[in-house]
PATORSE-220322 format. One record per residue: x, y, z of N, C-alpha, C in turn. Coordinates in steps of 0.05 Angstrom, whole numbers, plus 5000, padded with zeros to 4 digits. Layout:
PATORSE-220322
    nu    nv    nw   cau   cav   caw    cu    cv    cw
     X     Y     Z     X     Y     Z     X     Y     Z
...
//
This chain:
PATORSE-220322
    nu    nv    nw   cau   cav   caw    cu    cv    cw
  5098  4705  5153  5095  4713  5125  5105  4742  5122
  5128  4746  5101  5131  4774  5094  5110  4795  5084
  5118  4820  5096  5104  4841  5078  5127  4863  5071
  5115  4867  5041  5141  4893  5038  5133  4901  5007
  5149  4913  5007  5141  4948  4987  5163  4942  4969
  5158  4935  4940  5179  4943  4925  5170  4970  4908
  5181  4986  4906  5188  5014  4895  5179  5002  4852
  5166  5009  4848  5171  5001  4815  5180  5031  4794
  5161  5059  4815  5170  5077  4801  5166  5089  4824
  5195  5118  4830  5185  5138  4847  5185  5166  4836
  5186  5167  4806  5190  5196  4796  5165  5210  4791
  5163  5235  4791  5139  5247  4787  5138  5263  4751
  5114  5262  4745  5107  5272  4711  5115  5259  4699
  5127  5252  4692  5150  5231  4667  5165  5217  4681
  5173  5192  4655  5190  5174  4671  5216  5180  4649
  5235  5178  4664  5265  5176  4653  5275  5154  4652
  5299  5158  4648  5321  5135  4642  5328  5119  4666
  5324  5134  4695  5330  5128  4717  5303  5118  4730
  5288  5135  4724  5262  5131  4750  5231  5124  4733
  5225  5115  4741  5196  5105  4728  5174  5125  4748
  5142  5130  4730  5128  5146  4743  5116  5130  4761
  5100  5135  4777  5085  5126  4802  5079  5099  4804
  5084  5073  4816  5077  5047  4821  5088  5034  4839
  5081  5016  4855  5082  4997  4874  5078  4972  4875
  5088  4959  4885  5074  4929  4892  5082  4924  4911
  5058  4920  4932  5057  4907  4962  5054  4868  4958
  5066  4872  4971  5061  4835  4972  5057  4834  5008
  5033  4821  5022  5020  4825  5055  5010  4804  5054
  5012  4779  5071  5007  4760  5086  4986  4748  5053
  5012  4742  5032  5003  4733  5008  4978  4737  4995
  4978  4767  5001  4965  4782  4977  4983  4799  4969
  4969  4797  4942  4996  4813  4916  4976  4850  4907
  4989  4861  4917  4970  4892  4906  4991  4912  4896
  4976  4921  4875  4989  4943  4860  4976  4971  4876
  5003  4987  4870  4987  5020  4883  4997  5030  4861
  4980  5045  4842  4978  5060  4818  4998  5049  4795
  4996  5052  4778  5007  5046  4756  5010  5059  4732
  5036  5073  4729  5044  5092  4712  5055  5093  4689
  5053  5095  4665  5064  5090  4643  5095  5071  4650
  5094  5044  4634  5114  5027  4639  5120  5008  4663
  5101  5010  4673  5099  4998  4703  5106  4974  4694
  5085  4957  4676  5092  4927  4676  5119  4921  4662
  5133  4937  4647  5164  4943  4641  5185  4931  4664
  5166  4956  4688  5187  4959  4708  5190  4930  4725
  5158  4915  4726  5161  4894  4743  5176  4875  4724
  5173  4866  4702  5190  4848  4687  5220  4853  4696
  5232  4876  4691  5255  4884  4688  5258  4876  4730
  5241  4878  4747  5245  4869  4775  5238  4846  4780
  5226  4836  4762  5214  4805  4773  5199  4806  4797
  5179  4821  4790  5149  4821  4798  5136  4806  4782
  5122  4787  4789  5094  4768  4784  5072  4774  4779
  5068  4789  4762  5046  4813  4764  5014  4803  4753
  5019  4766  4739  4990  4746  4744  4983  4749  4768
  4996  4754  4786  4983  4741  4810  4975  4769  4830
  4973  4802  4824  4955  4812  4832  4932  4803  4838
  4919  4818  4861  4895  4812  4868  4872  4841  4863
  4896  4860  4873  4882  4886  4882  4894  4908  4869
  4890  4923  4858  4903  4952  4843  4891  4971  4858
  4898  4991  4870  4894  5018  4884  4909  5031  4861
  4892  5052  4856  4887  5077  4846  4883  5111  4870
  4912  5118  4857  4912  5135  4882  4884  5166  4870
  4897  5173  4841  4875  5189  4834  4886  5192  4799
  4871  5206  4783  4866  5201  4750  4892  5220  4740
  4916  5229  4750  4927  5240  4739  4952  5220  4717
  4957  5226  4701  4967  5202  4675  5000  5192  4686
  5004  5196  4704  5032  5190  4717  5028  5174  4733
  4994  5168  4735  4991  5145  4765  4976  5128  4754
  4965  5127  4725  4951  5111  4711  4949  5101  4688
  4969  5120  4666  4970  5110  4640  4984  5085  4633
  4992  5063  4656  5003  5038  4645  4981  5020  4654
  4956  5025  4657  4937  5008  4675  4923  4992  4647
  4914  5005  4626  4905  4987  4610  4923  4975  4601
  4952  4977  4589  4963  4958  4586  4972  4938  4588
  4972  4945  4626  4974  4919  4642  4953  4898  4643
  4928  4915  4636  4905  4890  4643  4908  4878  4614
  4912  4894  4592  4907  4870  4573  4933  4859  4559
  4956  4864  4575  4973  4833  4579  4966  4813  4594
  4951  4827  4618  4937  4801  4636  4918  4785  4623
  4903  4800  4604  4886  4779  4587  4906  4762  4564
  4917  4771  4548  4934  4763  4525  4950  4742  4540
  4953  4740  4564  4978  4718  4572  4953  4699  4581
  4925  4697  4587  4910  4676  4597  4897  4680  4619
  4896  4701  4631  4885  4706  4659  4856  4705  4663
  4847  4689  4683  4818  4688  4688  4805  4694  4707
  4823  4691  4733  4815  4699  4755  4805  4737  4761
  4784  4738  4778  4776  4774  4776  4803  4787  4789
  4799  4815  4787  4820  4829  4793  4799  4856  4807
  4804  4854  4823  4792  4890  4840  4810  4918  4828
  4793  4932  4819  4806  4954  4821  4794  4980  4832
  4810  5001  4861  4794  5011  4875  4808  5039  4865
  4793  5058  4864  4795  5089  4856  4776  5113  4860
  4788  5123  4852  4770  5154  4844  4746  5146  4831
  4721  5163  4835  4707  5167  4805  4713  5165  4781
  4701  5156  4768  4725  5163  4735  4744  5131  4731
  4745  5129  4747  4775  5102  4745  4756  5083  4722
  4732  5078  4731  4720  5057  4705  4721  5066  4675
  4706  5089  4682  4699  5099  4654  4726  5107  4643
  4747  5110  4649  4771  5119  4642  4781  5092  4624
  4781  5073  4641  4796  5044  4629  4774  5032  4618
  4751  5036  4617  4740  5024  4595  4733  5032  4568
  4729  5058  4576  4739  5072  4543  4763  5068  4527
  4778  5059  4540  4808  5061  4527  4793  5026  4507
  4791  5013  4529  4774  4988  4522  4759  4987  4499
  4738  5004  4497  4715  4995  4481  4725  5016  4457
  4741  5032  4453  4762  5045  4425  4778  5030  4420
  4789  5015  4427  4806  4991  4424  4798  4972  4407
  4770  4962  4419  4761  4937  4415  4773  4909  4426
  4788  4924  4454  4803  4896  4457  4801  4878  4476
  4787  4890  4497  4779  4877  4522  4757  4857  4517
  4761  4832  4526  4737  4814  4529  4734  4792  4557
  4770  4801  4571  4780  4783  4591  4757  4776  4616
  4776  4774  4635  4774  4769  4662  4750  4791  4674
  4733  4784  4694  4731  4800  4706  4742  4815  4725
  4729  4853  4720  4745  4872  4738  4730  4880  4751
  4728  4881  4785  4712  4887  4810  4722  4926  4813
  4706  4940  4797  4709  4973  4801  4696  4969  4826
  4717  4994  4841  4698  5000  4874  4714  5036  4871
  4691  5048  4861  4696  5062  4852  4703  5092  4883
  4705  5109  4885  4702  5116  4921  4697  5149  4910
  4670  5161  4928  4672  5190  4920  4691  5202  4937
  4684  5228  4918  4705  5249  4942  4712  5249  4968
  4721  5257  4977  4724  5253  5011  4717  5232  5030
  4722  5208  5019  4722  5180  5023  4736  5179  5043
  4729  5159  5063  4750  5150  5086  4732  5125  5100
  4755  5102  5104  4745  5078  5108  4763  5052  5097
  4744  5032  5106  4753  4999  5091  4741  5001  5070
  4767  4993  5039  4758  4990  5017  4752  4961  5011
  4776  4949  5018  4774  4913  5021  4781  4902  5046
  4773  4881  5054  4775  4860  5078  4768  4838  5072
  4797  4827  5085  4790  4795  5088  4800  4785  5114
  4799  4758  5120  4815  4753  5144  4850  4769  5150
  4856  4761  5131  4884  4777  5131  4901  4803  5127
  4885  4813  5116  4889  4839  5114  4859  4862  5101
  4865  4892  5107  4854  4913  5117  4858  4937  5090
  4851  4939  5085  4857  4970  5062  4831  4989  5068
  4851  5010  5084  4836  5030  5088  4840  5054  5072
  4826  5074  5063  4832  5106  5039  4817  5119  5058
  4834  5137  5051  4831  5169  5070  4831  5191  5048
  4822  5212  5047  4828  5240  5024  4851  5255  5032
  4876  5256  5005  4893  5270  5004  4881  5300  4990
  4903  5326  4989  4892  5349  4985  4923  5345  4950
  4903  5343  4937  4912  5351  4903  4900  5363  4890
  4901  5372  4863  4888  5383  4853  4854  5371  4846
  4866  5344  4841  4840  5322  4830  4835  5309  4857
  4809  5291  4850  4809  5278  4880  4832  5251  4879
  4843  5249  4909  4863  5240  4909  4863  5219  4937
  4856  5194  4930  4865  5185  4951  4887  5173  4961
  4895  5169  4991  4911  5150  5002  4901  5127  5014
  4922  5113  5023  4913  5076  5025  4935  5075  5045
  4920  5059  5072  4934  5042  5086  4931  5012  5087
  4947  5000  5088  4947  4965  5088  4962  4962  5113
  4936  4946  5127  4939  4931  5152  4939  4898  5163
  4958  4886  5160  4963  4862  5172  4943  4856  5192
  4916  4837  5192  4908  4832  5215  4922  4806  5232
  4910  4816  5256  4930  4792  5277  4933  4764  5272
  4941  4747  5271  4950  4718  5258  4931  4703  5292
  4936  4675  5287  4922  4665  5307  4944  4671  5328
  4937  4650  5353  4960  4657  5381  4979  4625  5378
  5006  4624  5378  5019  4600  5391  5011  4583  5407
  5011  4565  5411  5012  4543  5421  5036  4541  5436
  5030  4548  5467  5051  4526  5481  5048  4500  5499
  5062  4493  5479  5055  4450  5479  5048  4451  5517
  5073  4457  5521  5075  4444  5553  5061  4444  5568
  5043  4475  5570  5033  4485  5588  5000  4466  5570
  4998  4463  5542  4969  4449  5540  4970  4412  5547
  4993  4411  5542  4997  4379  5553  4991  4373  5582
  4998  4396  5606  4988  4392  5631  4959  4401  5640
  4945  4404  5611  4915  4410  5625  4908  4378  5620
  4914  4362  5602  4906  4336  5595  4873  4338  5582
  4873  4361  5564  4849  4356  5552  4857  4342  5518
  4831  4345  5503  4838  4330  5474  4853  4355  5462
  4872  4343  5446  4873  4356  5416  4858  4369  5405
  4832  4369  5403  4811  4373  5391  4800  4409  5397
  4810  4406  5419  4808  4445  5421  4831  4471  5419
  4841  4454  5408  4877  4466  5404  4863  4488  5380
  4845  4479  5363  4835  4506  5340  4826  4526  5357
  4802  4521  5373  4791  4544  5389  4813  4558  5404
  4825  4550  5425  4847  4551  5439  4862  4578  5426
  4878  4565  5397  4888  4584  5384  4883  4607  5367
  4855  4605  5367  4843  4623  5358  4823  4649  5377
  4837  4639  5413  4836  4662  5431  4805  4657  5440
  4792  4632  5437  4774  4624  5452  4781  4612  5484
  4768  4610  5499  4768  4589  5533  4740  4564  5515
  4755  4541  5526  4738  4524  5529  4735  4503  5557
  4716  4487  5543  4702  4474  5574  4712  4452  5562
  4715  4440  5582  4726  4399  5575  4706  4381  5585
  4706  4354  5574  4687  4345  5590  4684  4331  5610
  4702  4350  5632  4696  4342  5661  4682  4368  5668
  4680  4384  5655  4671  4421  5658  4690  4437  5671
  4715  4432  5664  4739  4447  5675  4738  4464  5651
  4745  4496  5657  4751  4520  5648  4788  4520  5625
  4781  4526  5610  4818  4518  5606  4807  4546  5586
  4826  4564  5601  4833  4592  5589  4866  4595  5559
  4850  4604  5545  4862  4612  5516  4895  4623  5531
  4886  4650  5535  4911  4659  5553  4934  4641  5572
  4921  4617  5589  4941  4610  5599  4957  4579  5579
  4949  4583  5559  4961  4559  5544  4968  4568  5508
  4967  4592  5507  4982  4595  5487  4998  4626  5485
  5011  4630  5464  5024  4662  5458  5002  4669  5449
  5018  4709  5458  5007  4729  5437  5012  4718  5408
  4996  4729  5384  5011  4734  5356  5027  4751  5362
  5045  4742  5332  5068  4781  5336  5051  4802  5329
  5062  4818  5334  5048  4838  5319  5052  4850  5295
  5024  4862  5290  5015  4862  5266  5038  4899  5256
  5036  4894  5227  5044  4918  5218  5029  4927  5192
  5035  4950  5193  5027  4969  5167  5040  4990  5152
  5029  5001  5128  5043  5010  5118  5024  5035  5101
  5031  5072  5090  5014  5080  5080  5028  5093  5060
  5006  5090  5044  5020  5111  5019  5002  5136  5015
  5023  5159  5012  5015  5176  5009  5022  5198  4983
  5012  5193  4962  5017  5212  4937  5001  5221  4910
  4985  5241  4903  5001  5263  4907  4982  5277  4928
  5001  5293  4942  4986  5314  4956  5003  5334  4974
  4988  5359  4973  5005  5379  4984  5006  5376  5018
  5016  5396  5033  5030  5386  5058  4986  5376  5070
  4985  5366  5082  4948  5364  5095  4957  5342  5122
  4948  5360  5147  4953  5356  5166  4923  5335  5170
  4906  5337  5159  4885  5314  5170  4893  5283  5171
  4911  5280  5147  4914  5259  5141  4920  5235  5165
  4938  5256  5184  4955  5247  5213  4935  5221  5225
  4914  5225  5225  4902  5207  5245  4898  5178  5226
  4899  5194  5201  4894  5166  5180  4913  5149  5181
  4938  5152  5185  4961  5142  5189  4978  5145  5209
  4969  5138  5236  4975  5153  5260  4988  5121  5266
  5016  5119  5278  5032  5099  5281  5039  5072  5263
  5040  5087  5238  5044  5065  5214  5080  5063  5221
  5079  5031  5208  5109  5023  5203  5120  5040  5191
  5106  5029  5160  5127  5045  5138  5110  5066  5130
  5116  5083  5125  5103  5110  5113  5122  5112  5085
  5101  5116  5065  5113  5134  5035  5094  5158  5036
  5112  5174  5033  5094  5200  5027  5118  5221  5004
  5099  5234  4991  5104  5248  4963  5134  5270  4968
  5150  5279  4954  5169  5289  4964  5169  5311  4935
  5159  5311  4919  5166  5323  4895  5185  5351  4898
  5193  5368  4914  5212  5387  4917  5218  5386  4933
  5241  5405  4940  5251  5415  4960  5251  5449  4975
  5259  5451  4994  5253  5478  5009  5247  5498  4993
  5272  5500  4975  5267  5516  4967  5254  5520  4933
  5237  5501  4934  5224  5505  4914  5181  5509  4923
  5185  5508  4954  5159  5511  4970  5136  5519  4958
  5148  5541  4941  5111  5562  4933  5112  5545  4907
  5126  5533  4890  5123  5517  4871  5101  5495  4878
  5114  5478  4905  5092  5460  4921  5070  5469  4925
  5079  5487  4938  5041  5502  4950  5024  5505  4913
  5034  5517  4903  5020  5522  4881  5008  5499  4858
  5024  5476  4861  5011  5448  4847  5002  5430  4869
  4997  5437  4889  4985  5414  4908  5008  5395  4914
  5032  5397  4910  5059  5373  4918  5069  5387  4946
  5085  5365  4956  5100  5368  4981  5121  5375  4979
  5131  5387  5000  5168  5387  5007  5186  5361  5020
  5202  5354  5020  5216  5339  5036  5216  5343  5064
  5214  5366  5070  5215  5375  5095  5184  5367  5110
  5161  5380  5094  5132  5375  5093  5130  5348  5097
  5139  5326  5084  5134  5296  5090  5147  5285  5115
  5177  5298  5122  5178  5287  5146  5160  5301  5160
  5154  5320  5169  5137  5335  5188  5119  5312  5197
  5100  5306  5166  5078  5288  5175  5089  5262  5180
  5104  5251  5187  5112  5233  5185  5125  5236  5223
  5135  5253  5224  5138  5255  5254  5113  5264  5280
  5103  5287  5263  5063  5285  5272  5053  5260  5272
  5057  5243  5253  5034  5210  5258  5054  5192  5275
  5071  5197  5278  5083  5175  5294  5093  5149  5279
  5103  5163  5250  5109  5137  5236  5142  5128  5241
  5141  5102  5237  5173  5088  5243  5193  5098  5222
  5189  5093  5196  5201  5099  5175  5181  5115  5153
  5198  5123  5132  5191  5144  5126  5204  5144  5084
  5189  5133  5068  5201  5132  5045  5193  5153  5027
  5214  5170  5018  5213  5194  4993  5200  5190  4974
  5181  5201  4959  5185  5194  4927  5166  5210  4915
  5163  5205  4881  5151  5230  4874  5174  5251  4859
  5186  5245  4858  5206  5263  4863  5213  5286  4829
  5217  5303  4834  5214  5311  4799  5233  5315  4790
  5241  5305  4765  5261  5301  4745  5271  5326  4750
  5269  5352  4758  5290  5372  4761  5314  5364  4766
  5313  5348  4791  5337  5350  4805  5350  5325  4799
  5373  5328  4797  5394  5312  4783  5408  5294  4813
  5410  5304  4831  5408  5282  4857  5391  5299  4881
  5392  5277  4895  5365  5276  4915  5375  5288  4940
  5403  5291  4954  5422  5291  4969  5402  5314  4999
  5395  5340  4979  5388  5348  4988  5352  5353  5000
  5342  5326  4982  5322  5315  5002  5322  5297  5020
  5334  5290  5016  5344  5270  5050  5356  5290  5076
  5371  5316  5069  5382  5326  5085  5361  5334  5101
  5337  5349  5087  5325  5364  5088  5301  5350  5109
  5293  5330  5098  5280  5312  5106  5298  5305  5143
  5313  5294  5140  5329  5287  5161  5330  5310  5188
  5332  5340  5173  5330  5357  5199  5303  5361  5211
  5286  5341  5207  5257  5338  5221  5248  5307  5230
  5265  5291  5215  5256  5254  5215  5275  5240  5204
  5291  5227  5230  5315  5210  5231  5307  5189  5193
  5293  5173  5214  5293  5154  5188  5285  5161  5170
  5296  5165  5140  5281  5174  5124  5300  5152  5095
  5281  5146  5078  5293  5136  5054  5285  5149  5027
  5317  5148  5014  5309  5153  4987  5312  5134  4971
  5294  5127  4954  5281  5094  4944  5302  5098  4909
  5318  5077  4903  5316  5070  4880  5299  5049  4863
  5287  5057  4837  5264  5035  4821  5279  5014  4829
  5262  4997  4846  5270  4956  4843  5275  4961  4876
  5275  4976  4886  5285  4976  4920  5266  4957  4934
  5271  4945  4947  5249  4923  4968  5253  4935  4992
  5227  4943  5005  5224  4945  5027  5212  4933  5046
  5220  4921  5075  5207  4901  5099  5198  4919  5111
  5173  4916  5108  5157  4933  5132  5156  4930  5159
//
């Protein structure tokens, strides 16, 4: 089963003609999750052909209006088109009362149910779990509280190899246990070990997002050997005390952390409408962390 990252917006404050503000959609061992949603998001998935009924999960990174003002709109096209099934949505403080006021001035909400899991400050942990996957939030350093989110693939069952279970000559019947990394007993009371009759799973991957937040070295352990890493890029070198002074990162700053956690790859974004090309955040980026991407809206990424 695929997992991967399509980009819906990577610009920061406003969205332009080119870049849309803050949003994601992970699609992981067929679950569908949104990470923030920023004015025009559901625009952006139409215009990508994103499926956006079939969310399960919305992450909310934190309340600033570039990572959340397309969120009621989205839910009440989700109602207006027929939607019934619940929808989780995990955030900051505030994330309820925020979208349900918009709600109850409206008068328009009557839909689906929405599972608020609301998270205080300095949160760190499992927000959701299921058999298949993991969403963990850690605290980024912004102005507001701000979190990040990792999504973790758990391990799939183990292969089956026929040959080696055809020469134990037991039933069919324990091929579930078997593959699911149990030993069982047969009934002659012979031992038949998991290990010697099937594969490892592959292995598992992940992926973290990180935005907004200024350079914060704690984060490292939160995301310590992720696949894909996104993390915030909103200037460059030489715009630093700008960074330091709104809580945003450098290009340079994201690879750093990105080479501190031991991540594989490394995606830009955030990025602020100043700059008219990016050239010199990749450079920048690059003289600290080979792999590094700069994302266009609609980009698909394989984790």
């Amino acid at each position: 089963m695929s997992f991967t990252v399509t980009i819906l917006g990577s610009g920061a404050a406003v969205p332009t003609l080119k870049r849309g503000t803050t949003s994601q959609f992970v699609s992981c061992q067929q679950r569908s999750i949104l990470i923030d949603c920023g004015e025009g998001t559901q625009i952006q998935m139409r215009k990508f052909k994103v499926k956006f009924q079939g969310i399960q999960i919305i992450l909310i990174s934190h309340l600033h209006g570039d990572h959340v003002f397309g969120l009621c709109g989205l839910i009440s096209t989700m109602q207006l088109l027929g939607r019934k099934e619940a929808i989780i949505v995990v955030g900051p403080v505030g994330i309820k009362e925020f979208l349900m006021n918009q709600f109850k001035i409206t008068g328009y909400y009557n839909g689906f149910p929405i599972d608020f899991r609301e998270l205080e400050p300095e949160t760190s942990g499992i927000v959701f779990e299921d058999k298949c996957v993991e969403i963990q939030t850690f605290p980024l350093s912004h102005r507001i509280q701000t979190q990040g989110y990792r999504i973790n693939e758990k391990p799939g069952k183990r292969g089956l190899d026929k040959e080696a279970f055809d020469e134990t000559g037991i039933s069919t019947s324990y091929i579930q246990k078997l593959i699911s990394g149990e030993d069982v007993v047969d009934n002659e009371g012979n031992i038949v070990k998991s290990a010697d009759v099937t594969y490892s799973p592959k292995p598992t991957k992940s992926y973290a997002f990180c935005s907004d937040t200024a350079y914060h070295t704690p984060i490292i352990e939160s995301i310590k050997n992720v696949d894909l890493l996104y993390h915030e890029a909103t200037f460059t070198d030489h715009e630093s005390e700008r960074a330091t002074e709104t809580f945003h990162s450098t290009a340079k700053q994201a690879a750093t952390i990105a080479l501190k956690s031991n991540a594989k790859r490394l995606i830009l974004g955030h990025f602020s409408a100043r700059y008219k090309t990016l050239e010199i955040h990749k450079e920048e980026a690059q003289s600290i962390f080979e792999r590094v991407f700069i994302p266009e809206d609609g980009e698909l990424f394989y984790v």
